[in-house]
N, C-alpha and C positions, 0 to 999 in steps of 0.2 A: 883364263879368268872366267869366261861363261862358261864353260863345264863346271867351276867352283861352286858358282851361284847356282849353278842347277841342281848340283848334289846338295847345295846347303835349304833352296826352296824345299825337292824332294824330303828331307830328313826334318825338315820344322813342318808339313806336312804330315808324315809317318807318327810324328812326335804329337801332332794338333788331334790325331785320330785316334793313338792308344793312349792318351792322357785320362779323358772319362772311366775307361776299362781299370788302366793302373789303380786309380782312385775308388772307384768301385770294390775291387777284388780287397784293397787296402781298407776298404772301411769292411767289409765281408769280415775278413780274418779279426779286424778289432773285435767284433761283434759274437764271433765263435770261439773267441778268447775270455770275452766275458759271460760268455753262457757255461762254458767249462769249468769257470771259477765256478760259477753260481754253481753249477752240481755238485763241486768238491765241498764244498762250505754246506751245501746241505744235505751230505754224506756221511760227514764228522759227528762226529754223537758228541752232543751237548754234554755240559758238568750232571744234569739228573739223570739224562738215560747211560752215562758211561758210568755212574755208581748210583748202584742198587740200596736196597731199604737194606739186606742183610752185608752191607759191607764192612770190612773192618778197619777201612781206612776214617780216621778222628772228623767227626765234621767242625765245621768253625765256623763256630758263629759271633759274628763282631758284634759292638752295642747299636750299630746302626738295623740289624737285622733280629733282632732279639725280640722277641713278642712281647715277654712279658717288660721291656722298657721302654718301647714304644708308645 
């Protein structure tokens, strides 16, 4: 029974020490997760730079974007 407790102090121990690290590395990768998004998302070509003035895809414009009904 006290060799039990001595591996269970040792390992709550072990576990008190790489707790900060775990959590750390854990918030690390959150954080290199969201900075990768942010490159992707500002990588992707917008609706005006992925068509041009000379394209021959129809533009559409609804009543809410219309100049002259505004």
């Amino acid at each position: 029974m006290n060799l039990f407790l001595n591996y269970l102090v040792v390992t709550a121990l072990l576990a008190l020490v790489l707790l900060p690290a775990g959590l750390g590395l854990a918030r690390e990768r959150r954080i290199d997760r969201q900075l990768r998004d942010a490159a992707r998302r500002e990588a992707e070509p917008t609706e005006t730079e992925s068509r041009g003035a000379f394209s021959r895809e129809p533009r559409t414009v609804g009543p809410a974007q219309c100049p002259l009904l505004s």
